[in-house]
N, C-alpha and C positions, 0 to 999 in steps of 0.2 A: 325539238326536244331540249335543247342547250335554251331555252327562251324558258320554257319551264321551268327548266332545275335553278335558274338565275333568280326567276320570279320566286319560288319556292322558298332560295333561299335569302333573299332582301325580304320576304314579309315576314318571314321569320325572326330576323332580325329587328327588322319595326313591332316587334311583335303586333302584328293582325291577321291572327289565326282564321277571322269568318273570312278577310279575303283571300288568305289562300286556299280557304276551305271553298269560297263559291267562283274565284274567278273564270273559270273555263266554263262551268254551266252560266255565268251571266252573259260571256263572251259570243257564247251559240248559240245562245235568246237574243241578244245584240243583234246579232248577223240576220238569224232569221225576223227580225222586228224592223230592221233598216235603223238599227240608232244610231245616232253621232257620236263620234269619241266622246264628249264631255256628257253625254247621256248615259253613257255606258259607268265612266268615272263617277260620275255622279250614283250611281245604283250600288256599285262597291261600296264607297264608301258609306253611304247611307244603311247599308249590312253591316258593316264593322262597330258603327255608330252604334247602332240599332242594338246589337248583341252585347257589346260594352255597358250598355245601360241596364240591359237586364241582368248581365253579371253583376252589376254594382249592386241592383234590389237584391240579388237573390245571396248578395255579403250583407247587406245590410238587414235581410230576414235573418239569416244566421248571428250575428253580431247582437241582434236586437232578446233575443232567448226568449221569446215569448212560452209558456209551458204548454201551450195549445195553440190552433191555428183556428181563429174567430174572425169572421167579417162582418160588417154593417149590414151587409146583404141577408145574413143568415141570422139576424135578431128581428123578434115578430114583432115590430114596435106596436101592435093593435093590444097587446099585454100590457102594455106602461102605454096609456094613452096620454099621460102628462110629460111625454118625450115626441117633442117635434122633431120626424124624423131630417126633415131639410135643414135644420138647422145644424143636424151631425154631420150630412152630407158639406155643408157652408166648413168646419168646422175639420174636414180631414183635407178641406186644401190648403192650410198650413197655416193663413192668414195669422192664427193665434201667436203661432209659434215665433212668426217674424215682430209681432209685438211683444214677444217675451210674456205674455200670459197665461194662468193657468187653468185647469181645469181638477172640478172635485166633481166627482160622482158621492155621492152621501143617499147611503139606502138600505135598508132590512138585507139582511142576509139573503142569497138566492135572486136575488131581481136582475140580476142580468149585469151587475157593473164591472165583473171583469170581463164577461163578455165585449161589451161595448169600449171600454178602455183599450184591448185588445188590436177589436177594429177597429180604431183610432188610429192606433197603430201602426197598421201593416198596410192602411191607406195613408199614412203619411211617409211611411217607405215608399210607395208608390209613387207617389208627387215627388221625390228626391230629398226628403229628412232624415237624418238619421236620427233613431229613437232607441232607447233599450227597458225594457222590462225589468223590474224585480219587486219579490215582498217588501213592505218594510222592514219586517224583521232578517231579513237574508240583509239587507241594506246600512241595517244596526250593528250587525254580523260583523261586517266587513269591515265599517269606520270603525269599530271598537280593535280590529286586528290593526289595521291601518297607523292608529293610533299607536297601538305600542309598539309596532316596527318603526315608528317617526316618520311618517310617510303621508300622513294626512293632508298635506297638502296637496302633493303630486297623486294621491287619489282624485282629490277636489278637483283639480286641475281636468284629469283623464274625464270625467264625468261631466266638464262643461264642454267637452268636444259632443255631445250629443245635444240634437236640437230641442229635445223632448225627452225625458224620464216619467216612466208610469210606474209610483209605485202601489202595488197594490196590499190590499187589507190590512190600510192602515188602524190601528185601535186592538185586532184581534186576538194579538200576544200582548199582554204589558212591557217596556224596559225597563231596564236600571235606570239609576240618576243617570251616571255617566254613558246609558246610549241614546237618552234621551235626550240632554244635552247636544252631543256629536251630530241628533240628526236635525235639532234645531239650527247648531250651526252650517249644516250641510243644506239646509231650505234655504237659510238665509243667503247663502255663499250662492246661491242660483236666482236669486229676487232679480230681479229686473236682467239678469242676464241670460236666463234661459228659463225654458218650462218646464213644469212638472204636470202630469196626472197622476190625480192621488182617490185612491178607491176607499171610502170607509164604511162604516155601520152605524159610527158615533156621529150625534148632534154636535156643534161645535163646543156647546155646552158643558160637554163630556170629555173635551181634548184634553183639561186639565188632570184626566184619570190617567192617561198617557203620559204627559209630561211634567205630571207634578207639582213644580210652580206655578201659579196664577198669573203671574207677572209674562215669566217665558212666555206661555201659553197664548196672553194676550198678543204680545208682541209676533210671536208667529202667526197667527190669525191672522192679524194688519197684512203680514208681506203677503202670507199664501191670499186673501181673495182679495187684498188689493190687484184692480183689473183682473178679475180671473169670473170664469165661467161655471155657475154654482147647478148641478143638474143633481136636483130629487129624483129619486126612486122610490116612490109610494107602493103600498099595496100588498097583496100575496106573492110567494115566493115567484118568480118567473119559472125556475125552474120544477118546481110543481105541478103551474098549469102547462109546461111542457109536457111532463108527462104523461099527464091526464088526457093531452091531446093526442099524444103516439097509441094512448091506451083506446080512446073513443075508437080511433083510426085502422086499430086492430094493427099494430106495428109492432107490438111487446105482447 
């Protein structure tokens, strides 16, 4: 008993809550399996490990605020047949990320791009990325707040701890000059240091009805798809013939 209350209270202190939570059931598996001490060490720890990691994803799900829970799994890419599914799969093991490259979805309303920017997402949490979600206008939001508390920096700064930012619909609120501005310097201030995913509706054509200047405009263009991964979304709404298909299905 005094072997217990000892162990109980040293894991405690190392904080490894899974091994004091399983050592005595791994202990009586041990015994009856015939394993070696260092078999046995070896399984703890491998538990401790094990749940550490999944505690990290499941901070860095909450950290990340995605406004729904969307996976690659659960988008019918037979809808958008001009989306190679292997290549999103090539695409959520991070590869991008460690080149500091970005990614634009650009597509009609409804086709699936925050869906898919989503599980981009929460599969690169998976692979051990940290990512965060936000609108762009929630994003203009904030830099314009930022801004006049004199903080914008140590904003910027906060923001490059993430390996990946998706922001989504971008285009679909207009800014002001000055958030317009803020979020160009905020793209720039990430160029070749970290990634974005950016979700729009607009041709790039059309950015300049966002940002106003021509000149800006250009110059953002350059950073954002220099190396960056450009995915259309042609066609009818996704979420349409979703519906249509719950409705054939007799599901609504």
């Amino acid at each position: 008993m005094t072997t217990e209350i000892l162990l109980d209270h040293i894991t405690k202190q190392l904080r490894m809550p899974t091994i004091a939570k399983q050592y005595r059931s791994l202990a009586r598996e041990a015994e009856e399996r015939n394993l070696r001490y260092e078999e046995y060490l070896l399984a703890l720890l491998e538990a401790e490990v094990q749940a550490r990691e999944e505690n990290q994803r499941q901070r860095r799900l909450k950290q990340a605020t995605f406004p729904i829970h969307k996976t690659l799994d659960t988008y019918d890419f037979t809808f958008m047949p001009s989306l190679n599914r292997n290549r999103f799969l090539t695409l959520a093991k991070g590869e991008f990320a460690e080149r500091k490259e970005n990614i634009i979805f650009l597509g009609n309303s409804g086709t699936g791009k925050t869906h898919l920017a989503i599980g981009l997402g929460i599969a690169m949490i998976q692979n051990g990325y940290k990512t965060k979600f936000i609108t762009a206008s929630e994003l203009v939001e904030e830099l314009l707040i930022a801004k006049e508390e004199h903080k914008l920096g140590a904003f910027e700064k906060k923001w490059l701890k993430y390996d990946v930012i998706i922001v989504d619909e971008l285009g679909y609120i207009p800014f002001s000059k000055a958030g317009a501005e803020l979020l160009f310097q905020f793209f720039s201030n990430r160029y070749e240091r970290a990634s974005v995913i950016i979700t729009t509706n607009l041709e790039f054509v059309e950015w300049t009805n966002i940002f106003g200047d021509e000149k800006m405009t250009a110059a953002l263009l350059d950073r954002l798809t220099h190396r960056s991964h450009i995915l259309l979304l042609n066609g009818e709404s996704y979420r349409f013939r979703q519906s249509m298909k719950q409705r054939e299905n007799g599901e609504w």
